[in-house]
Backbone as JSON Lines, residues from 0, in Angstrom:
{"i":0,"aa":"X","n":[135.4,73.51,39.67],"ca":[134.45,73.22,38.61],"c":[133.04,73.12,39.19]}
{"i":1,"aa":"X","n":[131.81,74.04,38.61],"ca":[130.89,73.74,39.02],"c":[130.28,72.57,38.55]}
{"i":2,"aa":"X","n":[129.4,71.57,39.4],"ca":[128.7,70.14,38.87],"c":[126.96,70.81,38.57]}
{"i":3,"aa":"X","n":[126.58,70.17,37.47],"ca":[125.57,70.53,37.3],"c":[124.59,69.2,37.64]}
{"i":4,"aa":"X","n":[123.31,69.61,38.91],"ca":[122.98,68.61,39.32],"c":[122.3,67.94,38.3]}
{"i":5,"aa":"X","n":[121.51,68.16,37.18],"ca":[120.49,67.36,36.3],"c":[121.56,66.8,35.7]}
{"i":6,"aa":"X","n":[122.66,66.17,35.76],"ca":[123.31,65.71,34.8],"c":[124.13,64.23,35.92]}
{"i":7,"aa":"X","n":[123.72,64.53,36.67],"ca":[124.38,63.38,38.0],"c":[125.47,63.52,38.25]}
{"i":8,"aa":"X","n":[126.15,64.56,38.03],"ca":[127.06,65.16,38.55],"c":[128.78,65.22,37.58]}
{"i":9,"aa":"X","n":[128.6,65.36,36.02],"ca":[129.29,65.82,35.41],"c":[129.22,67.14,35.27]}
{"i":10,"aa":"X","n":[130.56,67.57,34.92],"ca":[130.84,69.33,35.1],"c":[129.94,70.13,33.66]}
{"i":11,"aa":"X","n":[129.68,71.07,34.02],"ca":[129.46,72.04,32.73],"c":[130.31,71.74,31.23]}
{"i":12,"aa":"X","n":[131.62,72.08,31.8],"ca":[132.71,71.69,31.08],"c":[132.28,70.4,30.16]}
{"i":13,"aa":"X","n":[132.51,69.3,30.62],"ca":[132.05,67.55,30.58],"c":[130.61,67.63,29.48]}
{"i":14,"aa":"X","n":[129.49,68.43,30.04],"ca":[128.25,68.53,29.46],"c":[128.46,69.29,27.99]}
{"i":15,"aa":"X","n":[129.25,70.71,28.09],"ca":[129.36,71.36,26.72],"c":[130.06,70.61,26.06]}
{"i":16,"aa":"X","n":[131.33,70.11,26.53],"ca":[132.13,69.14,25.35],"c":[131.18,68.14,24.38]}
{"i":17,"aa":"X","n":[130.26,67.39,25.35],"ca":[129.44,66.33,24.97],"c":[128.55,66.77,23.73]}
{"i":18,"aa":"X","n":[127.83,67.95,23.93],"ca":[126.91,68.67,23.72],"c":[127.82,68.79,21.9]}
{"i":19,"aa":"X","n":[128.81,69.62,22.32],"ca":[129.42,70.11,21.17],"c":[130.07,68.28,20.19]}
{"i":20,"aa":"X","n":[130.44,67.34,20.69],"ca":[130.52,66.23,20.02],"c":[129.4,65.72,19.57]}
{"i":21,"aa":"X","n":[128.3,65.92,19.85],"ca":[127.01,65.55,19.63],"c":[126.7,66.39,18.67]}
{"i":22,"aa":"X","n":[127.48,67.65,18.3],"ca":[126.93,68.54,16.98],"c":[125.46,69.48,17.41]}
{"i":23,"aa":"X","n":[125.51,69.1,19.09],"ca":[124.38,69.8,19.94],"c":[123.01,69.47,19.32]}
{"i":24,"aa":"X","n":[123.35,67.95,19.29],"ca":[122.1,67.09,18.84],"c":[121.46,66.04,19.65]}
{"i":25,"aa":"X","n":[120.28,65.32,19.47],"ca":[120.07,64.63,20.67],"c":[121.09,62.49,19.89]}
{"i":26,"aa":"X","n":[121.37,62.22,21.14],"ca":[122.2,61.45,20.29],"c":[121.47,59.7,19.59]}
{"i":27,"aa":"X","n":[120.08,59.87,20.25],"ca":[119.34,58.73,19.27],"c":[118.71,59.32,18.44]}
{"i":28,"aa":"X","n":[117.83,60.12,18.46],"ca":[116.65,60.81,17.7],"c":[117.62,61.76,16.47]}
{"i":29,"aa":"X","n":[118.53,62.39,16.41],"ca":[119.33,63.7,16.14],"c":[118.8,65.13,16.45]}
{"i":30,"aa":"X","n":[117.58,65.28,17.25],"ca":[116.78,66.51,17.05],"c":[117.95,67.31,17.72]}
{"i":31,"aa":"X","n":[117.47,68.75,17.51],"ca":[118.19,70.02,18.05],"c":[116.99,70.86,19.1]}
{"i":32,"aa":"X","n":[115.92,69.99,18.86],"ca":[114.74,70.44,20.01],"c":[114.65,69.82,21.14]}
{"i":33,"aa":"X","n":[115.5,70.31,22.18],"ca":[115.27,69.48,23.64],"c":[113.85,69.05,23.88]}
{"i":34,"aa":"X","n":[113.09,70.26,24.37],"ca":[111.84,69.82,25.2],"c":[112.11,69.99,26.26]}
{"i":35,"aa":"X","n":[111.36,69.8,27.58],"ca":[111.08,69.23,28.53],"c":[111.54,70.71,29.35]}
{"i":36,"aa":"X","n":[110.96,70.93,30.72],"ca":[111.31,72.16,31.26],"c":[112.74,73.46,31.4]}
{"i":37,"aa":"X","n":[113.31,72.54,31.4],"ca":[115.03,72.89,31.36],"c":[115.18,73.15,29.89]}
{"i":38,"aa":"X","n":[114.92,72.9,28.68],"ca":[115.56,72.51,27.58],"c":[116.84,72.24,27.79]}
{"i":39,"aa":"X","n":[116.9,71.41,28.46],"ca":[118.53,70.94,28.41],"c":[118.41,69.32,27.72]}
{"i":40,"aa":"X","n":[119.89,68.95,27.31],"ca":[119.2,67.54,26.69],"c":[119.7,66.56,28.25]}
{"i":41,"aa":"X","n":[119.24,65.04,28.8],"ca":[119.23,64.78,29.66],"c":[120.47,63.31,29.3]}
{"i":42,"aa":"X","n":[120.97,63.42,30.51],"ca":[122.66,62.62,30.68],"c":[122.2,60.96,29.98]}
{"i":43,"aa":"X","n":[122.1,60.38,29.0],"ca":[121.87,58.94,29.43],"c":[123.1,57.97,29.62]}
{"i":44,"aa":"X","n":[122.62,57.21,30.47],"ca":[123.72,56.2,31.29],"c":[123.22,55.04,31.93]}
{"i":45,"aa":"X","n":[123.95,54.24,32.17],"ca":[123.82,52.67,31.77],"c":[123.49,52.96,33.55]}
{"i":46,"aa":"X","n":[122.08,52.66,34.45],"ca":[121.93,52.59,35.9],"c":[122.69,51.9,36.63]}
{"i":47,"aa":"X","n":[123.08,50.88,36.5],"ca":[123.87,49.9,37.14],"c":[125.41,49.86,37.06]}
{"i":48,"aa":"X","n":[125.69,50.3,35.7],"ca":[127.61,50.65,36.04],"c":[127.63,52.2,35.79]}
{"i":49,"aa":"X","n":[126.58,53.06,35.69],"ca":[127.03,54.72,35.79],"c":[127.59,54.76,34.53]}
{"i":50,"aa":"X","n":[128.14,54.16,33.06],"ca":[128.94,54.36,32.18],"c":[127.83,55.38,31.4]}
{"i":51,"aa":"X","n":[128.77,56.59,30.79],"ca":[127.47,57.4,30.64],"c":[127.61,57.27,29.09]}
{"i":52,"aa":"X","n":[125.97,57.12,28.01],"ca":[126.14,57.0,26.86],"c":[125.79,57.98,25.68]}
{"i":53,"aa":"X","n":[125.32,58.94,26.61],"ca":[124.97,60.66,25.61],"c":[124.11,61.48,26.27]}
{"i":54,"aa":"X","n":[123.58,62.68,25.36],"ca":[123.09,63.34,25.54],"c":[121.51,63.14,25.05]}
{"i":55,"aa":"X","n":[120.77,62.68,25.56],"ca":[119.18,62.84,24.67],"c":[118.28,63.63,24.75]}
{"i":56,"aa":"X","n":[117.13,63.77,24.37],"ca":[116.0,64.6,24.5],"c":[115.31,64.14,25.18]}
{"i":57,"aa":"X","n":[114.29,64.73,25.87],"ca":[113.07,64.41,26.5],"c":[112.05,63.53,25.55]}
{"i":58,"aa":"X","n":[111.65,63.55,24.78],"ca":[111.15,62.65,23.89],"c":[111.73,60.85,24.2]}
{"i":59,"aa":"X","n":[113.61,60.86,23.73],"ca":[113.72,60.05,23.61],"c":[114.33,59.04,25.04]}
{"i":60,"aa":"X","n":[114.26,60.49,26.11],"ca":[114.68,59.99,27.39],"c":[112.94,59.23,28.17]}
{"i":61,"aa":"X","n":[111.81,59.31,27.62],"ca":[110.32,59.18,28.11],"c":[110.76,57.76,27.44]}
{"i":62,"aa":"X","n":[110.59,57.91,26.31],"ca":[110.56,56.61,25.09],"c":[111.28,55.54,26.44]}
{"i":63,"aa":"X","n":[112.4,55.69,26.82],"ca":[113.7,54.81,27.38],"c":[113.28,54.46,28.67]}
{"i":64,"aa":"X","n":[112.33,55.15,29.19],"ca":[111.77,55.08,30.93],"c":[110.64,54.44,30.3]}
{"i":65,"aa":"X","n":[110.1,54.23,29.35],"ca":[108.55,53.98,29.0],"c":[108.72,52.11,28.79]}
{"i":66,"aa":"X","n":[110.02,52.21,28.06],"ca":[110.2,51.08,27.76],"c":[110.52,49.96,28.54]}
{"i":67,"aa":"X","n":[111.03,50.75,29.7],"ca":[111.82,49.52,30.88],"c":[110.8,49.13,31.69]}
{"i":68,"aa":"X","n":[109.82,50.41,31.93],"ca":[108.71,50.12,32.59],"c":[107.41,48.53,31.82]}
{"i":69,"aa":"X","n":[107.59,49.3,30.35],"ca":[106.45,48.12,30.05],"c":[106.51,46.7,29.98]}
């Protein structure tokens, strides 16, 4: 199985399933517009136990880094 590194190391496989349970949506916002260089949507997951909780967008993955920071 190839690991896809932007995802911290879940498989392709792992990512399309997600992708496709997600209705290939972002999973706070619902957009279908990634963003961000990749347009890929980006892994979110809990830093400290790795439990992973979806797929989001760049929008709402900034929002989530913006917030911990302020």
């Amino acid at each position: 199985m190839k690991v896809i590194e932007w995802t911290d190391g879940i498989t392709a496989e792992q990512y399309e399933k997600m992708l496709a349970d997600q209705n290939g949506r972002c999973a706070i916002c619902k957009t279908s517009k990634f963003g961000g260089m990749g347009k890929r949507l980006h892994l979110d997951h809990n830093h400290e136990t790795n439990e992973v909780r979806g797929l989001i967008c760049s929008g709402c993955n900034r929002g989530l880094v913006t917030s911990k920071t302020a």
